[in-house]
DSSP file (Angstrom, degrees, kcal/mol; ACC not computed):
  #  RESIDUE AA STRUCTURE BP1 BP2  ACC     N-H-->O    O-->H-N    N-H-->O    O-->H-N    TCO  KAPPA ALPHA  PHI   PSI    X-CA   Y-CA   Z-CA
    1    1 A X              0   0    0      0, 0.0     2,-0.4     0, 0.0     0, 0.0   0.000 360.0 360.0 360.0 149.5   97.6  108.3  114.6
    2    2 A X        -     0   0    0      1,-0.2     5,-0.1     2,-0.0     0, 0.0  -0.641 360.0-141.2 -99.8 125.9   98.1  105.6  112.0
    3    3 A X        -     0   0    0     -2,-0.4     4,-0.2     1,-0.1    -1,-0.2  -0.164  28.4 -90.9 -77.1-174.3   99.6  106.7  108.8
    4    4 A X  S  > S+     0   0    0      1,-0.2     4,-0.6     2,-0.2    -1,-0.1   0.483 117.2  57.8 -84.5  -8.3   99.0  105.8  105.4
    5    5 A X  T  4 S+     0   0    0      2,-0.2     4,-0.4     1,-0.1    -1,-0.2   0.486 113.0  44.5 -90.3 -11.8  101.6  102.9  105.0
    6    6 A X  T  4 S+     0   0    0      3,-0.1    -2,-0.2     2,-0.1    -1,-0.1   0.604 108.5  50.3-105.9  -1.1   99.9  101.2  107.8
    7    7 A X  T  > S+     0   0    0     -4,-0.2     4,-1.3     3,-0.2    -2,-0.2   0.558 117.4  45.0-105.3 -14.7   96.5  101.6  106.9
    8    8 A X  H  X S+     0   0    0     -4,-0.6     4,-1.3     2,-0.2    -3,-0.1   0.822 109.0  54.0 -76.4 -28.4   97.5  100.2  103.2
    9    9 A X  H  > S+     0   0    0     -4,-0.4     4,-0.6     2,-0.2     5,-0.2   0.832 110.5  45.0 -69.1 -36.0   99.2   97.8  104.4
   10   10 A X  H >> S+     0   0    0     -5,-0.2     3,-1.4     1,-0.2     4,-0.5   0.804 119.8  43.7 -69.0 -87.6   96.0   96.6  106.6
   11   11 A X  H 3X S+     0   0    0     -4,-1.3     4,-1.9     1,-0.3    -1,-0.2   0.408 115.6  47.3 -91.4 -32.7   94.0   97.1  103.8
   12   12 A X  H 3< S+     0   0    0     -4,-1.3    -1,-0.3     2,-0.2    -2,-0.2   0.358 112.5  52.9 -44.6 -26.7   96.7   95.3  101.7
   13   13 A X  H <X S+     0   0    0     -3,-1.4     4,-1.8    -4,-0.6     5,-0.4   0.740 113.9  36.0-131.8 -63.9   96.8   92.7  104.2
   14   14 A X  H  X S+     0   0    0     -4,-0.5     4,-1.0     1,-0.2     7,-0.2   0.741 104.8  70.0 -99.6  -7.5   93.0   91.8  104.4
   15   15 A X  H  < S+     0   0    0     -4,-1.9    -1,-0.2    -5,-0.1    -3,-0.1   0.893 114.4  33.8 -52.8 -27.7   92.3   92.3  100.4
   16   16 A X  H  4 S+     0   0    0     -3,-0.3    -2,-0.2     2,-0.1     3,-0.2   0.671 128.4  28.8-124.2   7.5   94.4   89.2  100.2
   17   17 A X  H  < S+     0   0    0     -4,-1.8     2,-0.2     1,-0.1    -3,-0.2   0.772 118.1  49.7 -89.9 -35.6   93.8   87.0  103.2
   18   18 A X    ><  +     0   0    0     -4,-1.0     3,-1.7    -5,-0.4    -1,-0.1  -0.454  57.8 138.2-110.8  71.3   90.7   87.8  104.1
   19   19 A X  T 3   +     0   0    0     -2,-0.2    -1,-0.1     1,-0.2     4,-0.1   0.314  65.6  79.7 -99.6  26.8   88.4   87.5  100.9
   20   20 A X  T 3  S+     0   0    0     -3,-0.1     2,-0.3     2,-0.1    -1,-0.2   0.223  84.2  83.4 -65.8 -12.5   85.8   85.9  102.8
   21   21 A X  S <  S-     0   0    0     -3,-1.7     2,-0.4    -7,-0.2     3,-0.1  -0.904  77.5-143.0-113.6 134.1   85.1   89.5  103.8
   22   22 A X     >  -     0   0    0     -2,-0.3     4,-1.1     1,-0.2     5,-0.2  -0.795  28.1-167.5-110.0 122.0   83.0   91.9  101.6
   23   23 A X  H >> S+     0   0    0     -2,-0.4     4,-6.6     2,-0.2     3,-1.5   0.935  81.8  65.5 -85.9 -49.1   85.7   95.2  102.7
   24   24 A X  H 34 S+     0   0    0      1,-0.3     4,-0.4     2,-0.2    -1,-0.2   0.772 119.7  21.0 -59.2 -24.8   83.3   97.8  101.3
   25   25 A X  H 34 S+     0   0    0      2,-0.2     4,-0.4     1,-0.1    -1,-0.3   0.820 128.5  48.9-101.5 -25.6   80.7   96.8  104.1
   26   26 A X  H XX S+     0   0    0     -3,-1.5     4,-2.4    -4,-1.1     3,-0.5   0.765 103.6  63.4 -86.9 -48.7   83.3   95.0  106.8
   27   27 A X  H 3X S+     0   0    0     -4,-6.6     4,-1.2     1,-0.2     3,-0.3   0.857  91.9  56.0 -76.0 -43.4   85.6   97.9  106.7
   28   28 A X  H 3> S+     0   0    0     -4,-0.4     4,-0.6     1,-0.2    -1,-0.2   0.538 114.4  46.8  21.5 -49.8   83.4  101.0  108.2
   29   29 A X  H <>>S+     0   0    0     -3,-0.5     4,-2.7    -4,-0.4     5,-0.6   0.879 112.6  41.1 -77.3 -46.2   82.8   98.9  111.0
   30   30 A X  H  <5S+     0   0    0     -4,-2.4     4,-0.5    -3,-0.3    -2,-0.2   0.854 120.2  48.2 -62.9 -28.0   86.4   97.6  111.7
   31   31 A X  H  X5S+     0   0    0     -4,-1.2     4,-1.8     3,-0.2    -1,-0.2   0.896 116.4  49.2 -77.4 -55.1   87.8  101.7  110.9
   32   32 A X  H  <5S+     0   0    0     -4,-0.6    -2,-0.2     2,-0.3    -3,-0.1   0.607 112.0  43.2 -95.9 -38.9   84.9  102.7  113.3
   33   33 A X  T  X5S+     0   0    0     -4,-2.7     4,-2.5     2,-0.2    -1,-0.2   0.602 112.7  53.7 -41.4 -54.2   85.8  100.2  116.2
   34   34 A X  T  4<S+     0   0    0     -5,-0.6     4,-0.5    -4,-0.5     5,-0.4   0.992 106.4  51.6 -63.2 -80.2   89.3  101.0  115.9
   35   35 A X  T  < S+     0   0    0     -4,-1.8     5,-0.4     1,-0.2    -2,-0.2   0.768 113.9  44.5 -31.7 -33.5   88.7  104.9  116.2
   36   36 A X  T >4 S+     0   0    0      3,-0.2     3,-0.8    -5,-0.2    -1,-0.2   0.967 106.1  55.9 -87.5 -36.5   86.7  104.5  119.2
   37   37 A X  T 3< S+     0   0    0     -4,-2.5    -2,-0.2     1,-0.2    -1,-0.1   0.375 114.0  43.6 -78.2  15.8   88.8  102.1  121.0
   38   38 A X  T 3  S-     0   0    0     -4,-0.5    -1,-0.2     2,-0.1    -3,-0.1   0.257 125.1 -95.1-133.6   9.2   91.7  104.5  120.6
   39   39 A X  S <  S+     0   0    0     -3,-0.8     2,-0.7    -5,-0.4    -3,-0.2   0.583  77.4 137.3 102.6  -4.1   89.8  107.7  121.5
   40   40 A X        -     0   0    0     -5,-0.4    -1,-0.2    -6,-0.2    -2,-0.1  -0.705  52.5-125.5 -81.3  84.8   88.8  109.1  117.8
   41   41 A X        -     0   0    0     -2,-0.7     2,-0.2     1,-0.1     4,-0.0   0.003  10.0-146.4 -11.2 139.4   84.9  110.6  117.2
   42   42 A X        +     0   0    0      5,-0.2     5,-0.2     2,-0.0     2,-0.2  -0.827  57.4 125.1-123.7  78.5   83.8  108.7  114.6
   43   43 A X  S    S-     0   0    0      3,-0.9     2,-1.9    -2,-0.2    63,-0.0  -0.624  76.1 -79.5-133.7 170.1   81.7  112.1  113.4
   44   44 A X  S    S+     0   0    0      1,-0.2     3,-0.1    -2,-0.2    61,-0.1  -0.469 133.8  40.4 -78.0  59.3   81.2  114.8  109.9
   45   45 A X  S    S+     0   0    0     -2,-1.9     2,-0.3    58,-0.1    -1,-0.2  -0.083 127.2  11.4-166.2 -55.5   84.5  116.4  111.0
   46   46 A X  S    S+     0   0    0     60,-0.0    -3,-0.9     3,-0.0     2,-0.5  -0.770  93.2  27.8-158.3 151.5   86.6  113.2  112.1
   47   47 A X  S    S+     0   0    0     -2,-0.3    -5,-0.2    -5,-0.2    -6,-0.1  -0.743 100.1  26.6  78.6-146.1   87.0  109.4  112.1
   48   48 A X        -     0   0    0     -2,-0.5     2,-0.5   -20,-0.1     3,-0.1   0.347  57.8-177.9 -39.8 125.7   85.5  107.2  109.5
   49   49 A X        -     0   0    0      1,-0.2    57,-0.2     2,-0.1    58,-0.1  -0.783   9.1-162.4-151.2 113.6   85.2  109.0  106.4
   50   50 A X  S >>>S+     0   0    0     56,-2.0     4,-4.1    -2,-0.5     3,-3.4   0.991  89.0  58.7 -40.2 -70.0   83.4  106.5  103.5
   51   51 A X  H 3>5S+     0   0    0     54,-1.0     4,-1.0     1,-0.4    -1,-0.2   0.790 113.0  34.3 -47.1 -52.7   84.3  108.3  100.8
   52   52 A X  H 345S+     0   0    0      1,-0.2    -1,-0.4     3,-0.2    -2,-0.2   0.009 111.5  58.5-107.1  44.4   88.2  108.1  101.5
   53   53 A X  H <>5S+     0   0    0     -3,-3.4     4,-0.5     3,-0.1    -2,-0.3   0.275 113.6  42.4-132.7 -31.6   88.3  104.4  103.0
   54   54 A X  H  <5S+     0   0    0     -4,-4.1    -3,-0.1     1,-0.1    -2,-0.1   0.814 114.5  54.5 -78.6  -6.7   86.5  103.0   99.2
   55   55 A X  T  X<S+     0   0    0     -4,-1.0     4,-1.6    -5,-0.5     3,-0.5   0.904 109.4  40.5 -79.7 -31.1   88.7  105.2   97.5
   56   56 A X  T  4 S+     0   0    0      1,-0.3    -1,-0.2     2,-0.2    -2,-0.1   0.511 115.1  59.1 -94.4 -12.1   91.7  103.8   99.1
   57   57 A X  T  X S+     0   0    0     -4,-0.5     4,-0.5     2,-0.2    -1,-0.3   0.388  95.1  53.8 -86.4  -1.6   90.3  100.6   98.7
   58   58 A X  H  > S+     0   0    0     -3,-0.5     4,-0.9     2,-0.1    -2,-0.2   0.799 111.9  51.4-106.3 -47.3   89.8  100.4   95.2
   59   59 A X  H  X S+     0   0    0     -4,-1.6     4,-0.8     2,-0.2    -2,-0.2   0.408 102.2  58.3 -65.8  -5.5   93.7  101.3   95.0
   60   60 A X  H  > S+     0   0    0      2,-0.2     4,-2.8     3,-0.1    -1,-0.1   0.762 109.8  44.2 -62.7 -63.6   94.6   98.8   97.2
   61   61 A X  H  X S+     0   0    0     -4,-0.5     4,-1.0     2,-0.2    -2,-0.2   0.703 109.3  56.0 -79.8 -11.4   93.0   96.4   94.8
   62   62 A X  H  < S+     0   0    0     -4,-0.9    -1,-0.2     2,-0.2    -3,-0.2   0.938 114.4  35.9 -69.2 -62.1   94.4   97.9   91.7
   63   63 A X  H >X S+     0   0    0     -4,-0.8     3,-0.8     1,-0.2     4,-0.6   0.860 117.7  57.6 -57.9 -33.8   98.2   97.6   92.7
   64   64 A X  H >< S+     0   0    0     -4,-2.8     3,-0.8     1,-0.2     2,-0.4   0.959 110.9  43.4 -40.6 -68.6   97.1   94.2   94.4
   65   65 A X  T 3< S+     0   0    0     -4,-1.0    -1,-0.2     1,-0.3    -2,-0.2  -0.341  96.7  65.6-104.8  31.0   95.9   93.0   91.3
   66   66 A X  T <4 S+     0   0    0     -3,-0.8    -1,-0.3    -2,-0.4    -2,-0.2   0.006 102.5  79.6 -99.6 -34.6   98.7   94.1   88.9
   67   67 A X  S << S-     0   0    0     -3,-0.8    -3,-0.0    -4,-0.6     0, 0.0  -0.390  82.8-114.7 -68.2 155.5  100.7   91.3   91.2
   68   68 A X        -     0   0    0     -2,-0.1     3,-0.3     1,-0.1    -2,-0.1  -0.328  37.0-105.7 -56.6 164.5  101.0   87.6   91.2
   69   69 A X  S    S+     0   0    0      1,-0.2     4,-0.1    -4,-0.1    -1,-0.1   0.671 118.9  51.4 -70.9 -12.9   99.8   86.0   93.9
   70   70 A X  S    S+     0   0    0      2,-0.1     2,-0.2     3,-0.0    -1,-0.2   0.308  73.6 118.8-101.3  23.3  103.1   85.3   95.1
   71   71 A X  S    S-     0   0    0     -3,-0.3     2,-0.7     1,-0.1    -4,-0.0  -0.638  79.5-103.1 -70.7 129.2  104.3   88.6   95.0
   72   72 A X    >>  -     0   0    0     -2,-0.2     3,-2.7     1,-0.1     4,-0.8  -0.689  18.2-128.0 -54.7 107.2  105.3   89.5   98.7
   73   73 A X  H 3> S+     0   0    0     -2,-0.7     4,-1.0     1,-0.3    -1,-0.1   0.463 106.5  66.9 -43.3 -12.3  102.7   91.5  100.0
   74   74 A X  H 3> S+     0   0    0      2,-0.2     4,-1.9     3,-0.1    -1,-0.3   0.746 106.4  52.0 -86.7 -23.9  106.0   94.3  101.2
   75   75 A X  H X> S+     0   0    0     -3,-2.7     4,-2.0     1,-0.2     3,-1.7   0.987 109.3  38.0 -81.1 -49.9  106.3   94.7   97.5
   76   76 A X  H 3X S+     0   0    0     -4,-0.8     4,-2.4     1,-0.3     5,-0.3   0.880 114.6  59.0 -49.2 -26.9  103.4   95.4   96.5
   77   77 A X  H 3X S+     0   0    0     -4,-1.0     4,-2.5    -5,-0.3    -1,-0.3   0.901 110.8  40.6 -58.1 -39.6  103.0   97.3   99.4
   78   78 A X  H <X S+     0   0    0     -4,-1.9     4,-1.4    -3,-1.7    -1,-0.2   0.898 109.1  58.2 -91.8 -18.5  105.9   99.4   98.5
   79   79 A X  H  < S+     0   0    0     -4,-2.0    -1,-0.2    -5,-0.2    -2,-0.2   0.910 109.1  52.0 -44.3 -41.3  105.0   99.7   94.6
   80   80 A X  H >< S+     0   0    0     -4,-2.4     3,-5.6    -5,-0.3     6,-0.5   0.944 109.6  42.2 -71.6 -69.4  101.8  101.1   95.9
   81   81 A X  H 3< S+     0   0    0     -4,-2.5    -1,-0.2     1,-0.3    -2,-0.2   0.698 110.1  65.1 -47.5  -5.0  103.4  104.0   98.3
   82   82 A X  T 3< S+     0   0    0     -4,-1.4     2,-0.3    -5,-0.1    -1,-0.3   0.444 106.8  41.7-106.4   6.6  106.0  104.7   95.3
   83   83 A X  S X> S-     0   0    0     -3,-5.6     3,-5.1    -4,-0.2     4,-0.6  -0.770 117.9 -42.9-132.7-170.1  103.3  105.8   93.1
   84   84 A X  G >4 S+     0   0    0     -2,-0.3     3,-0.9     1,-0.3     6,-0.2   0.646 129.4  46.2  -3.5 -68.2  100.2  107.9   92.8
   85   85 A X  G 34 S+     0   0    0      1,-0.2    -1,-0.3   -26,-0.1    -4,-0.1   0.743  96.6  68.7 -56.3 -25.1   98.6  106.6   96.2
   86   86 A X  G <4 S+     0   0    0     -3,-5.1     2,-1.1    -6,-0.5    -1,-0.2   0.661  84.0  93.8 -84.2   6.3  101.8  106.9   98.4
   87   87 A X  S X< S-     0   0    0     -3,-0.9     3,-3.9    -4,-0.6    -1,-0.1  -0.763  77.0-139.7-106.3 128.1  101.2  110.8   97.9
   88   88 A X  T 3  S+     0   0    0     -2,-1.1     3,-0.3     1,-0.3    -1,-0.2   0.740  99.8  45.0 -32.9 -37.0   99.0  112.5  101.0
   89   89 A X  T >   +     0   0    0      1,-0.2     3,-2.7     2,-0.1    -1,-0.3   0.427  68.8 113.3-101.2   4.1   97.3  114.4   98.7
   90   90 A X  T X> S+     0   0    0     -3,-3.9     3,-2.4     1,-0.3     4,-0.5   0.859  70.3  70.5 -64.9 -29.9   96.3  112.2   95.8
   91   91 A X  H >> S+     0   0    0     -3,-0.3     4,-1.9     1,-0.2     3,-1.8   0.915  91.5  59.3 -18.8 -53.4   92.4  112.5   96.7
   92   92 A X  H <4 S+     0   0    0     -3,-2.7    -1,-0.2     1,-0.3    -2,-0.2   0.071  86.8  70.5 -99.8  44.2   92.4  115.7   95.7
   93   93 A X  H <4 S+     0   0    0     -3,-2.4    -1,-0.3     3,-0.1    -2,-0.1   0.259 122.5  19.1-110.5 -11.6   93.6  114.8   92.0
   94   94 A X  H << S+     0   0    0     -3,-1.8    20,-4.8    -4,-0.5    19,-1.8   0.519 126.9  53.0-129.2 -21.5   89.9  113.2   91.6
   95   95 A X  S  < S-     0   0    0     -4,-1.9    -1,-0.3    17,-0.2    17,-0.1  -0.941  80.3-121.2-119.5 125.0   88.0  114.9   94.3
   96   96 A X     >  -     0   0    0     -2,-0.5     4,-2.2     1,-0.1     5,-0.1  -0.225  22.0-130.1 -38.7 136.6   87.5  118.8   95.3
   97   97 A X  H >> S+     0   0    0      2,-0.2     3,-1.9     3,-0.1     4,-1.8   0.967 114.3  59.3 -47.3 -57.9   88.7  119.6   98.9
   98   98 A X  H 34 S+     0   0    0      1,-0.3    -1,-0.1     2,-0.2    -3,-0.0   0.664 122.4  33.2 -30.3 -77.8   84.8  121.6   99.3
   99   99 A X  H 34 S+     0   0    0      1,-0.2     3,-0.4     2,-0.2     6,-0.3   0.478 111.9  52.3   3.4 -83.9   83.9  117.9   98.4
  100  100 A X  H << S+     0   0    0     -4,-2.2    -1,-0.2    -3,-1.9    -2,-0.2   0.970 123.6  35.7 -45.1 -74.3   86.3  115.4   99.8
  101  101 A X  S  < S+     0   0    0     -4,-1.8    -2,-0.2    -5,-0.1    -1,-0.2   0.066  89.5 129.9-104.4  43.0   85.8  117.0  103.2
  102  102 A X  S  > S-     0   0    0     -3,-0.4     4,-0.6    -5,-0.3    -3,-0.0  -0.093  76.5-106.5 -59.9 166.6   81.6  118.0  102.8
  103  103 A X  T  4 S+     0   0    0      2,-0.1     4,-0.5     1,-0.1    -1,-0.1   0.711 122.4  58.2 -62.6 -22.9   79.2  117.0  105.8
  104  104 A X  T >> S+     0   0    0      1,-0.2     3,-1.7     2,-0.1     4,-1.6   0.952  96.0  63.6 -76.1 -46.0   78.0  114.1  103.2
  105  105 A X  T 34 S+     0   0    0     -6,-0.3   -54,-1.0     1,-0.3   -55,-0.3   0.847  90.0  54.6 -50.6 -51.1   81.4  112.5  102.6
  106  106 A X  T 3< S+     0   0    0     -4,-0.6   -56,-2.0   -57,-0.2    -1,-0.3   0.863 121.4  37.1 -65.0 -26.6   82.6  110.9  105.8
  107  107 A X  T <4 S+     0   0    0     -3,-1.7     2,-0.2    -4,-0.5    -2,-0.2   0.999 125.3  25.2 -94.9 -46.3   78.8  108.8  105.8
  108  108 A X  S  < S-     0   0    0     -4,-1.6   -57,-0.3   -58,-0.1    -1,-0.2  -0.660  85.0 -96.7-135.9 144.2   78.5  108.1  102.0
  109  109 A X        -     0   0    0     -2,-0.2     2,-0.7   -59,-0.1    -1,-0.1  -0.233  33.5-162.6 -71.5 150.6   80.6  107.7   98.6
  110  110 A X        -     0   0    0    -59,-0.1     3,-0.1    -5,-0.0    -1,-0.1  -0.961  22.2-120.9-141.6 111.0   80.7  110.8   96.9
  111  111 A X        -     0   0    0     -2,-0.7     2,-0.1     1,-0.1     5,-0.1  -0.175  41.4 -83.7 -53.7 147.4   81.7  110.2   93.3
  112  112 A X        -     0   0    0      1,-0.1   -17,-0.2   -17,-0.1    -1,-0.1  -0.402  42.0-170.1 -44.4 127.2   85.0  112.2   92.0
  113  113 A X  S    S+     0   0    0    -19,-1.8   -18,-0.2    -3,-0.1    -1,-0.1   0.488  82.8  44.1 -96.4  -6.1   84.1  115.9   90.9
  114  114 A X  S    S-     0   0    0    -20,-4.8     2,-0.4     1,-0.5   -19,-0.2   0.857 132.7 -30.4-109.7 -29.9   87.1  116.8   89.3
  115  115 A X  S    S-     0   0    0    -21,-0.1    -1,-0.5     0, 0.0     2,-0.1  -0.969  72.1 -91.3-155.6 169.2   87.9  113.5   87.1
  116  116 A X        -     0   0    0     -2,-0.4     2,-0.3    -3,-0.1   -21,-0.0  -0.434  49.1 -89.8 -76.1 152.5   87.2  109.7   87.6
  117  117 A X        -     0   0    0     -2,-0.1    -1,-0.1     1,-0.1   -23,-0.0  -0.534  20.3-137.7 -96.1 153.6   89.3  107.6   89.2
  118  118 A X              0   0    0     -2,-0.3    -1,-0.1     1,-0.2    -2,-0.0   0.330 360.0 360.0 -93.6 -10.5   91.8  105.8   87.1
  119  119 A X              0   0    0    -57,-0.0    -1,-0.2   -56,-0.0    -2,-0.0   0.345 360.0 360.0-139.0 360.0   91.2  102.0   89.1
């Protein structure tokens, strides 16, 4: 399983190479591809989950875009993981577990219930 410093850094990685690519619709598939072709259901219990692949995208592109463009993508990378986002749990500082991990979330964004997100 892929942690969260390599799936920011991928995400990191194609916010500023690939902006030819619309993520919110491109990434679902590529997340979803990936997961099968390593043995991971992509189901309402496991694999793709919407809800925390825009969230994590949207914080990708907030610490991205607090950089230059010539900022070395390992700093931002590690600026991100050294705040808010680099902690496992920081979902559940805008989103309810009941929520986060409902049958609805993994196919569809599901707005914050406990406060709005900050990027």
């Amino acid at each position: 399983m892929i942690g969260a410093t390599a799936h920011f850094a991928a995400a990191l990685w194609l916010l500023r190479h690939r902006r030819d690519l619309n993520l919110a619709v491109s990434m679902p598939e590529l997340i979803r591809a990936y997961n099968e072709a390593t043995g991971v259901t992509n189901s309402d219990i496991g694999g793709y989950h919407e809800t925390i692949t825009l969230a994590s995208l949207r914080g990708a592109r907030s610490v991205l875009d607090r950089h230059g463009e010539s900022a070395p993508l390992h700093a931002v990378a590690n600026d991100l993981l050294a705040g808010e986002l680099g902690q496992t749990d920081w979902l559940l500082l805008y989103w309810s577990r009941m929520r986060l991990f409902s049958a609805e979330a993994p196919g569809l964004w599901m707005e914050p219930d406990l406060q709005p997100l900050p990027f």
